[in-house]
Backbone as JSON, one array per atom type, in Angstrom:
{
  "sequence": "XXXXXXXXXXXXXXXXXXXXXXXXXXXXXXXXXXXXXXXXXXXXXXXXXXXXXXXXXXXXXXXXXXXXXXXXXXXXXXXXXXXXXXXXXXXXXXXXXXXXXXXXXXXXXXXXXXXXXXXXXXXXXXXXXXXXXXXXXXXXXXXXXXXXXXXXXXXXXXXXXXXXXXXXXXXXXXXXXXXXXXXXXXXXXXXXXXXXXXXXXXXXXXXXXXX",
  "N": [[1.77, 20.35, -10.12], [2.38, 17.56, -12.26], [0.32, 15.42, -12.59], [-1.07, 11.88, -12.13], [-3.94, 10.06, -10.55], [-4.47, 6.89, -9.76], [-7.29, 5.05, -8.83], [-7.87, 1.87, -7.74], [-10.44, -0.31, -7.96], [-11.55, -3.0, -8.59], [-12.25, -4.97, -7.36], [-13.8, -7.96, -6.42], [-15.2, -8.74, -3.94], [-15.67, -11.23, -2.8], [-14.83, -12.29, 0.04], [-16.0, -10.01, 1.61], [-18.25, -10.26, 0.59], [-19.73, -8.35, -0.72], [-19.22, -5.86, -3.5], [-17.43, -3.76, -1.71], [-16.18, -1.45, -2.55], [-18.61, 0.07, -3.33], [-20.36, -0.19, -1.6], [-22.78, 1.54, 0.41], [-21.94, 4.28, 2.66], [-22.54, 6.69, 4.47], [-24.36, 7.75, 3.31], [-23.32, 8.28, 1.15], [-21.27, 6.6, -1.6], [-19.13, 4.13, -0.84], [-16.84, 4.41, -2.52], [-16.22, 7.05, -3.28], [-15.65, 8.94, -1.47], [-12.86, 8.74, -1.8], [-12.41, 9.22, -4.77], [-13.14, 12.16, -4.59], [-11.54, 13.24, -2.99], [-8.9, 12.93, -4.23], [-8.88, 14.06, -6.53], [-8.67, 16.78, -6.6], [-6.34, 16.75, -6.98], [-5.39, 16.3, -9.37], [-5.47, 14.32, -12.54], [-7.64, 11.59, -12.73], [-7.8, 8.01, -12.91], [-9.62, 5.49, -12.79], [-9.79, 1.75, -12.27], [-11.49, -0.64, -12.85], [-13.81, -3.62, -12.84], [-15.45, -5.45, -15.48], [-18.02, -4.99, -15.25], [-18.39, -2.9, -14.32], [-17.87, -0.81, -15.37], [-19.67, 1.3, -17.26], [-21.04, 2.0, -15.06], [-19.6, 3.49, -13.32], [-18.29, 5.18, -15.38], [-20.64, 7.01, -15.36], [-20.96, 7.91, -13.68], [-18.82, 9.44, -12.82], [-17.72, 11.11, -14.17], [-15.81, 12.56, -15.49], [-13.35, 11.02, -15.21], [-11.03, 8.46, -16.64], [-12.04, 5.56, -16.91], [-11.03, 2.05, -16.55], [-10.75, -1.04, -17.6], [-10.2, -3.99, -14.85], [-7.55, -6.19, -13.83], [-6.63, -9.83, -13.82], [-5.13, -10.04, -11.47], [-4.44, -8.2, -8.59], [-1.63, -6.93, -9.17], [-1.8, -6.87, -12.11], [-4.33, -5.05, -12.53], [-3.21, -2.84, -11.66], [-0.78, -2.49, -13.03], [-2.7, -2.07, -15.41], [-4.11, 0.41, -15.03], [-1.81, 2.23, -14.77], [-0.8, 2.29, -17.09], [-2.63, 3.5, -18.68], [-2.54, 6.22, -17.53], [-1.11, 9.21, -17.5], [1.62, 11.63, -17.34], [4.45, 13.04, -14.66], [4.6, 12.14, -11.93], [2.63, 9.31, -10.91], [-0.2, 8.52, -8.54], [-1.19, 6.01, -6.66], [-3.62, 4.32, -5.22], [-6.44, 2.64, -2.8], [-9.41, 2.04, -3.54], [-10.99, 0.75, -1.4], [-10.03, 2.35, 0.63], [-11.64, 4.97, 2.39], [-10.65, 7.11, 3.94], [-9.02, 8.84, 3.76], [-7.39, 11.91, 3.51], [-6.94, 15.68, 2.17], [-4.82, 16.72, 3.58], [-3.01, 14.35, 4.22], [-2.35, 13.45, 1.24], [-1.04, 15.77, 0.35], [0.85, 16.17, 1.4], [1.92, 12.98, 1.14], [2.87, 13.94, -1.96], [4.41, 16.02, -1.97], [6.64, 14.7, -0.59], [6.63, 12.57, -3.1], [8.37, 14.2, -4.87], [10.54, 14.7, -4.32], [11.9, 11.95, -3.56], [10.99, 10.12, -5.45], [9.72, 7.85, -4.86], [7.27, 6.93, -2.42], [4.9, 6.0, 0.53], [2.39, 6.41, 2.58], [2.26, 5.47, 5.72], [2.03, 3.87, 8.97], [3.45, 3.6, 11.94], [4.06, 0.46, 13.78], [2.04, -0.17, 16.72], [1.68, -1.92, 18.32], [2.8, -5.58, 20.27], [4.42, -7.33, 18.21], [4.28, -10.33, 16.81], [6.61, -13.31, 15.63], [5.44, -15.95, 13.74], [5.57, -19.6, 13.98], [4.08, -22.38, 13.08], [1.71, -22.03, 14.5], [3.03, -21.17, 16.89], [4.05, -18.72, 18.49], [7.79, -17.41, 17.59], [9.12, -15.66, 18.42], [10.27, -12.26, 18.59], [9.26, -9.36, 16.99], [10.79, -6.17, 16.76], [9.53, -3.33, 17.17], [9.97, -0.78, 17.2], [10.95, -0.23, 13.79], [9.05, -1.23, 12.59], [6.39, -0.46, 10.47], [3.12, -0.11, 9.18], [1.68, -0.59, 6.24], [0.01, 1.52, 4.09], [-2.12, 2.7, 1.73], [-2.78, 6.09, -0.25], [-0.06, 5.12, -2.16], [3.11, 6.51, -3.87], [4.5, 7.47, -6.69], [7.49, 7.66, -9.41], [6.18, 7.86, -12.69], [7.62, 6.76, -14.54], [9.32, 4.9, -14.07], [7.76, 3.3, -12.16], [6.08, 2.01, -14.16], [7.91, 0.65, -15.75], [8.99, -1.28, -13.74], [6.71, -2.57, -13.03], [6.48, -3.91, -15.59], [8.45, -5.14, -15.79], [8.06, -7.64, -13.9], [5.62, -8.54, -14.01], [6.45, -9.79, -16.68], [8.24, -12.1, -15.51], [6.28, -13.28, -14.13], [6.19, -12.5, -11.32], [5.01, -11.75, -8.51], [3.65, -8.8, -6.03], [3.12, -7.62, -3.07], [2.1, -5.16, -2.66], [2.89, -1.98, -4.06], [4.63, -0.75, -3.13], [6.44, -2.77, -2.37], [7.34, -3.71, -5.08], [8.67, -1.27, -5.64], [10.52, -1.33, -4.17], [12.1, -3.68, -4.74], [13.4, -3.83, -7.15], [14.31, -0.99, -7.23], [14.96, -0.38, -4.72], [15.48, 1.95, -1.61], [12.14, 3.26, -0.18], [10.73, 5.94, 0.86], [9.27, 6.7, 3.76], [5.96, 8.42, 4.93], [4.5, 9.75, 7.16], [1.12, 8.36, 7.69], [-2.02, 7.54, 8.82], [-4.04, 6.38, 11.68], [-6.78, 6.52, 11.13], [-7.14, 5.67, 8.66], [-8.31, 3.46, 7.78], [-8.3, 0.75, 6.06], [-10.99, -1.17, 4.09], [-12.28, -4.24, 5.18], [-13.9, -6.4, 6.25], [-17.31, -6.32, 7.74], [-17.36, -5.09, 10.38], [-15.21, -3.3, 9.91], [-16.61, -1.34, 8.16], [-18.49, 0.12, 9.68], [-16.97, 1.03, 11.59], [-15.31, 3.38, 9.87], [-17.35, 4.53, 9.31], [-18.34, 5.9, 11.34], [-15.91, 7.09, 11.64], [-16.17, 8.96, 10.09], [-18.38, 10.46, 10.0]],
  "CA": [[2.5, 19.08, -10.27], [1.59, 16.79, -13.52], [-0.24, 13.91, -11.66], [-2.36, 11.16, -12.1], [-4.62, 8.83, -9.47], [-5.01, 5.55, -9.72], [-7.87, 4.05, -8.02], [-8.27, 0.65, -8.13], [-11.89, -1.0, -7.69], [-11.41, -3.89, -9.42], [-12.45, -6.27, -6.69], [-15.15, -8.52, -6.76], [-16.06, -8.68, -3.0], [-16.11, -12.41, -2.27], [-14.79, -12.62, 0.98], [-16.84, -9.1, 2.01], [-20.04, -10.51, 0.52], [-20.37, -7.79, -1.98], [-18.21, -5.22, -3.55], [-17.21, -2.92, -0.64], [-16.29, -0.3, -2.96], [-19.49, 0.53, -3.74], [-21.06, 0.07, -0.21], [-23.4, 2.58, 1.22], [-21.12, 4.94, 3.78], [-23.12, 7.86, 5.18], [-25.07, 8.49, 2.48], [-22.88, 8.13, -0.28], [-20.62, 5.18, -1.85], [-17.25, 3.89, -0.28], [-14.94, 4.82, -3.73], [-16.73, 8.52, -3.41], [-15.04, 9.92, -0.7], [-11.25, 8.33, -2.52], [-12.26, 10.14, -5.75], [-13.6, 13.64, -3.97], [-9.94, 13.55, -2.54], [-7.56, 12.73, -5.42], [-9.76, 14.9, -7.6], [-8.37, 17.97, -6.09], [-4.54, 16.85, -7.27], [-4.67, 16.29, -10.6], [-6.28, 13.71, -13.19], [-8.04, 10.37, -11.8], [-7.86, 6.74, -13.37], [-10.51, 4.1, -11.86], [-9.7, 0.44, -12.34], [-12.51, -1.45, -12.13], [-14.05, -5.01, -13.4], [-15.73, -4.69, -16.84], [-19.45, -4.96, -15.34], [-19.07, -1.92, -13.18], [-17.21, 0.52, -15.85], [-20.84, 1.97, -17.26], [-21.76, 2.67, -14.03], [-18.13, 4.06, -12.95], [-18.39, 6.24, -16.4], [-21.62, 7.74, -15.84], [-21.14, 8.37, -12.01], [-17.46, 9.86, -12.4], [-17.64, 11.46, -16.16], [-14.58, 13.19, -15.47], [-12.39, 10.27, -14.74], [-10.69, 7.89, -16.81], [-11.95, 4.24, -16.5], [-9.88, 1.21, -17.29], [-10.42, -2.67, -16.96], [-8.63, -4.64, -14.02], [-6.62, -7.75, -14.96], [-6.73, -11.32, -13.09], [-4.46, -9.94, -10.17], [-4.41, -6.78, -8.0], [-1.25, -6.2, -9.92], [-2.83, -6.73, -13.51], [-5.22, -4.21, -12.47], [-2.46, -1.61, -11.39], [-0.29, -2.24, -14.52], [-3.6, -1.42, -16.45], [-3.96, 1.87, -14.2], [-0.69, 3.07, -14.41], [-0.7, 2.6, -18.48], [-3.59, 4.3, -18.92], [-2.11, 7.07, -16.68], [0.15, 10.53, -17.22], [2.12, 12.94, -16.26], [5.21, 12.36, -13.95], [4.42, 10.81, -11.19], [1.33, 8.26, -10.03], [-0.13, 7.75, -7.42], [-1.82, 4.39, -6.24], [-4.85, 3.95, -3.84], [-7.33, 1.61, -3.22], [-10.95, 2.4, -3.34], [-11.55, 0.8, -0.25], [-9.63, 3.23, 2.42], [-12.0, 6.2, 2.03], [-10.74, 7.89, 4.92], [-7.76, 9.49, 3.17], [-7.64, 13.72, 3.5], [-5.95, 16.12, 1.84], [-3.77, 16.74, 4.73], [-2.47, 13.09, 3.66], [-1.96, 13.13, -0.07], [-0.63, 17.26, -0.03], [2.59, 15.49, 2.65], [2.96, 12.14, 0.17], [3.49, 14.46, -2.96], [5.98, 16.58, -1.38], [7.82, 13.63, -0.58], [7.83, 11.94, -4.03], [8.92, 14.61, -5.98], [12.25, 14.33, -3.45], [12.61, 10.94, -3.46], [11.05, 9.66, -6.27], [8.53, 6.65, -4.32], [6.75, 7.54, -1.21], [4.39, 6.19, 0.79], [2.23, 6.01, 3.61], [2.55, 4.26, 6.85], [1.89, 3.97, 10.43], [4.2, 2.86, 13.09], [2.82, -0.66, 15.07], [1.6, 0.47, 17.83], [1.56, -3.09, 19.27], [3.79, -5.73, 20.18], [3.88, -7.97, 17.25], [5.48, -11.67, 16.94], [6.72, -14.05, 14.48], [5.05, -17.21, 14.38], [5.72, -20.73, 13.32], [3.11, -23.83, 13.0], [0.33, -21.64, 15.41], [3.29, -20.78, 17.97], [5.55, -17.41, 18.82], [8.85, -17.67, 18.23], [10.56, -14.55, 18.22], [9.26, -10.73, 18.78], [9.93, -8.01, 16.32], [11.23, -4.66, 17.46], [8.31, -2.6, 16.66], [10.47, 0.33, 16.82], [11.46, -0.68, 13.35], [8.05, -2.15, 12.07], [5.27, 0.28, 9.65], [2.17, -0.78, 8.65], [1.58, -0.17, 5.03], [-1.39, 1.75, 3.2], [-2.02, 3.71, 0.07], [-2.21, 5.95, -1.48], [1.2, 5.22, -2.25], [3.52, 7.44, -5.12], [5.84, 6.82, -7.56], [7.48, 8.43, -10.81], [5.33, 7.12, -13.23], [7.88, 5.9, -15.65], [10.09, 3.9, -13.49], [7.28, 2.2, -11.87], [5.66, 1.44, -14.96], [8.81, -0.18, -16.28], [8.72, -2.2, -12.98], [5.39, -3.47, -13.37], [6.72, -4.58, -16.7], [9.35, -6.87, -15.53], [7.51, -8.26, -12.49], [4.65, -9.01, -14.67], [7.18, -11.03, -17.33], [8.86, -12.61, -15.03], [5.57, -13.65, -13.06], [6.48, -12.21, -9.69], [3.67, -11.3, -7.66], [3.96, -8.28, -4.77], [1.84, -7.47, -1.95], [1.97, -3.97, -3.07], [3.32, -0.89, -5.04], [5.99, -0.45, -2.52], [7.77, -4.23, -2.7], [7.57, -3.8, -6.29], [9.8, -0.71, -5.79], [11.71, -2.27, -3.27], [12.75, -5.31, -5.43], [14.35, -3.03, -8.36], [15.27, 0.4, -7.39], [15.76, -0.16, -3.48], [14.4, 2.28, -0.45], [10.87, 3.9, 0.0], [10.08, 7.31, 1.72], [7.74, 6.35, 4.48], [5.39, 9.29, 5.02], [3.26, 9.17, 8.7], [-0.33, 7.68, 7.95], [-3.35, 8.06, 9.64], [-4.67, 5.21, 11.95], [-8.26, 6.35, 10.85], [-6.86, 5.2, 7.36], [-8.48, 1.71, 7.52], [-8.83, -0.34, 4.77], [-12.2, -1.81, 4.81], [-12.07, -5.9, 4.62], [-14.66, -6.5, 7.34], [-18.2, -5.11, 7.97], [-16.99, -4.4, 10.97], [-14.58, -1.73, 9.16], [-17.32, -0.34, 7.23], [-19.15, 0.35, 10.61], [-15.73, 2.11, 12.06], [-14.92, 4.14, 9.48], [-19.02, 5.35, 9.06], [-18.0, 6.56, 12.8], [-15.22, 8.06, 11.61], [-16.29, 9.82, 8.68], [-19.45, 10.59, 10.09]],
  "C": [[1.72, 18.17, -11.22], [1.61, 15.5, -13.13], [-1.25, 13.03, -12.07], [-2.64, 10.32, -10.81], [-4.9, 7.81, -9.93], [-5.85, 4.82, -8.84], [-8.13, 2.69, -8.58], [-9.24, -0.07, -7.18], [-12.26, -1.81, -8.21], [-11.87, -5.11, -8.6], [-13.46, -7.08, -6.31], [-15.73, -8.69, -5.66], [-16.59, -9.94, -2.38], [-15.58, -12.33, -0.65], [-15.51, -11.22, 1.68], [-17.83, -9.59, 2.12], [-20.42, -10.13, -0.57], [-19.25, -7.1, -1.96], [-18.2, -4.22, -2.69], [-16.94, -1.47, -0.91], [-17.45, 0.49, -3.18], [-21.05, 0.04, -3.02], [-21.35, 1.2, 0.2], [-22.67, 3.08, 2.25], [-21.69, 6.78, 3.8], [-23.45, 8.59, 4.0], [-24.15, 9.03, 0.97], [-22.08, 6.85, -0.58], [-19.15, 4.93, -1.12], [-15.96, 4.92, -1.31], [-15.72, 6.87, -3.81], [-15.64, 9.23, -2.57], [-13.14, 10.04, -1.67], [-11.31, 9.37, -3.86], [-12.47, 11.79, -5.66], [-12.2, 14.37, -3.81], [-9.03, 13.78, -3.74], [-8.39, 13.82, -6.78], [-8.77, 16.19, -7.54], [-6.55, 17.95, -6.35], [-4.13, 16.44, -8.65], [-6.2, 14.94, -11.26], [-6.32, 12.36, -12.17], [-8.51, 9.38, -12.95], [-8.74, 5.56, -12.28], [-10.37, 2.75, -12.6], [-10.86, -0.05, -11.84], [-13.36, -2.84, -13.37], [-15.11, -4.57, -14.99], [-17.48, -4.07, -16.19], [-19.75, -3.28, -15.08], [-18.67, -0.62, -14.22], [-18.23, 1.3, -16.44], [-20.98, 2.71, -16.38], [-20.82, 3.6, -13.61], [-18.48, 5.42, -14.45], [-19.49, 7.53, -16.41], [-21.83, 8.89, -14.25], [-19.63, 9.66, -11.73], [-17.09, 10.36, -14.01], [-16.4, 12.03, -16.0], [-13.35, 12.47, -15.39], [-12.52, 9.64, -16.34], [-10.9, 6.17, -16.63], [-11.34, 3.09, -17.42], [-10.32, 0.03, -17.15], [-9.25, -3.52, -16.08], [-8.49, -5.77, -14.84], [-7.2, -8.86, -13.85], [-6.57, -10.91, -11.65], [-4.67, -8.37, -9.77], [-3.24, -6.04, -9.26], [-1.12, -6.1, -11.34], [-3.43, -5.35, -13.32], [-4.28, -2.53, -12.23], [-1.37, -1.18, -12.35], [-1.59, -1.15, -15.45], [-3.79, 0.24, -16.35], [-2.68, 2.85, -14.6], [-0.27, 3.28, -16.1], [-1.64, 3.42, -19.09], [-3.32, 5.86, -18.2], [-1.31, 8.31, -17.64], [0.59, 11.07, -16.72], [3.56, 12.32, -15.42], [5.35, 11.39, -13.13], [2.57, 10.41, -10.87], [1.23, 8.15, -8.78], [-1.35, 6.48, -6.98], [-2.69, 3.83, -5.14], [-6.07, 3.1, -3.86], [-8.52, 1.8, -2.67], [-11.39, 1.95, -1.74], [-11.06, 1.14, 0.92], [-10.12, 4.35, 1.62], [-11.96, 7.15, 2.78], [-9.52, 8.52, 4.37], [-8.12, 11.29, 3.35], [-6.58, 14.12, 2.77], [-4.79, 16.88, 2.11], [-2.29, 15.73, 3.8], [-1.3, 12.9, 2.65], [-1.26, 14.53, 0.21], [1.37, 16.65, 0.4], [3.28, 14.34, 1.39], [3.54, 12.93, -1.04], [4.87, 15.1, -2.67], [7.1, 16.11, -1.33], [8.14, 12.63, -1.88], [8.71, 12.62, -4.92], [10.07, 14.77, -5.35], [12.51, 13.09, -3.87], [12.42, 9.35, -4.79], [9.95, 8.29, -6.38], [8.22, 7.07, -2.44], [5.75, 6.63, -0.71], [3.53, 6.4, 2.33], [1.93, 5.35, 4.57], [2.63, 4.52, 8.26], [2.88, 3.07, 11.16], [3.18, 1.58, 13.45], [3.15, -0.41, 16.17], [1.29, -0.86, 18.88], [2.07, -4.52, 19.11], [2.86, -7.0, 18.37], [4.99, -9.46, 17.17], [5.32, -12.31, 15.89], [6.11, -15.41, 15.08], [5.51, -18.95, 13.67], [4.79, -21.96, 13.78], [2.55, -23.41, 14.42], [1.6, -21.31, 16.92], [4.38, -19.59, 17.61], [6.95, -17.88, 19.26], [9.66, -16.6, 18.19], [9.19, -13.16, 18.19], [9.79, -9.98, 18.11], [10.47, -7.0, 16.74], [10.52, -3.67, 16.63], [8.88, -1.12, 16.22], [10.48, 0.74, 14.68], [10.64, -0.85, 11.99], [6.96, -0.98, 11.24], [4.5, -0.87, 8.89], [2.07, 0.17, 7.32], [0.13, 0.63, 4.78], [-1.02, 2.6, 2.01], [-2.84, 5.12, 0.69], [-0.97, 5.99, -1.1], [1.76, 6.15, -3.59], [4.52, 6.97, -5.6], [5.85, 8.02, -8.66], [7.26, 7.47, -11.49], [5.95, 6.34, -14.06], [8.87, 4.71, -14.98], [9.39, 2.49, -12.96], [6.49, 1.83, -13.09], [6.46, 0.28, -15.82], [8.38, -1.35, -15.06], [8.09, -3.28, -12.81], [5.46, -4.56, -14.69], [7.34, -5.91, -16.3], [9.14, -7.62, -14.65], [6.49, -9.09, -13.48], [5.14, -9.92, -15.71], [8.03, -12.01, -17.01], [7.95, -13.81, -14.2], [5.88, -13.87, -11.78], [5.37, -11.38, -9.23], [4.47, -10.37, -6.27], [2.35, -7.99, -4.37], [1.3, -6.08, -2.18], [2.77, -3.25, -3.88], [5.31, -0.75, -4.63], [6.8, -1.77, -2.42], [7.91, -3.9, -3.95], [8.82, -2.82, -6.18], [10.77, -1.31, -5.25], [12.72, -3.23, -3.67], [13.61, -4.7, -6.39], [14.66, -1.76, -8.42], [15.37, 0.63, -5.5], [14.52, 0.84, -2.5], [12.96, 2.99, -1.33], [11.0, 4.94, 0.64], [9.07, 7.13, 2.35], [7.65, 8.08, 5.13], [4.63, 9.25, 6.06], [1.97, 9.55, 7.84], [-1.27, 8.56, 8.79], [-3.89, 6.59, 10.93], [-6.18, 5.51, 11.53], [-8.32, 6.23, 9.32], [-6.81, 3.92, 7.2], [-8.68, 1.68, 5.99], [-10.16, -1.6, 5.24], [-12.5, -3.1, 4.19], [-13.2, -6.37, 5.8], [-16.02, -5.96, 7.24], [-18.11, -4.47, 9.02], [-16.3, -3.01, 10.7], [-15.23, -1.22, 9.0], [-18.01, 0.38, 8.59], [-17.91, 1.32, 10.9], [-15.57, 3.09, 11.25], [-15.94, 4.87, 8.9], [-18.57, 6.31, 10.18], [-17.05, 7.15, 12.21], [-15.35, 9.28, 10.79], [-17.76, 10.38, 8.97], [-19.09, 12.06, 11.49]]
}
């Protein structure tokens, strides 16, 4: 299948402390385990801030590195132009618990449907709130938590990115962007040991898990 990866490590690490991508995790770096994985499916694109792309080049000679932009999705435009092949797919350096269990299931499913990704059920209740109080309860049945990597065919969402980005519309991710101009997603079952690490607490959990 004619694939590229997009990692994006573009993030500077203020509310962490430091950059998290490139946090110590059992004896190697956070974005290590993400590139070990996506390695094994085709070519790999790293997004990352200008300081770090030396170090990214010399550590990952085989990859592709790119400069991020202002915004997450600056940085995933840049990724996805720098990219080939049919479809992309879109992950973010800091969930390094990904397998190739995972990614083998999302491909499957985009070359059906065209955008894929994956997602966990909530597993707990969850409520809407207004000015610090609950007013209403979701139906969890209903409800998926998002993560990456997510997939796409590369030329549709690259158009996407186009007109979001000239329009200045900001998404939360890969998958609203589809959402907004070509409609459903293919949710794929997740992992719950597919944190995303925003915490040092995380980084501690997912040492335990990966350990």
């Amino acid at each position: 299948m004619n694939l590229t990866s997009v990692i994006v490590a573009a993030g500077s690490g203020k509310r962490f402390g430091s950059k998290k991508q490139f946090e110590p995790l059992n004896g190697k770096l956070v974005i290590d385990y993400s590139v070990e994985v996506l390695s094994d499916f085709g070519k790999i694109v790293i997004v990352a801030r200008r300081e770090d792309m030396d170090f990214l080049s010399d550590r990952f000679n085989f990859a592709r590195i790119v400069e991020g932009g202002k915004e997450r999705m600056h940085s995933v435009y840049n990724g996805v132009l720098a990219s080939d092949g049919e479809f992309v797919l879109i992950h973010d350096a800091a969930r390094p618990a990904i397998d190739n269990d995972m990614v083998r299931r999302l491909i499957l499913a985009v070359r059906d449907f065209d955008a894929a990704i994956l997602a966990i059920k909530a597993y707990e209740t969850l409520k809407l709130s207004e000015d610090g109080f609950s007013v209403d309860t979701l139906n969890r049945e209903r409800v998926y938590i998002s993560q990456t990597p997510q997939a796409f065919k590369r030329d549709r969402l690259l158009e996407a990115l186009k007109r979001a980005l000239a329009m200045n519309e900001v998404f939360t991710d890969e998958a609203a962007l589809w959402e907004r101009y070509y409609g459903r997603v293919k949710i794929v079952e997740g992992s719950r040991k597919n944190i995303k690490i925003t915490t040092k607490d995380d980084l501690r959990i997912v040492g335990c898990l990966l350990g």
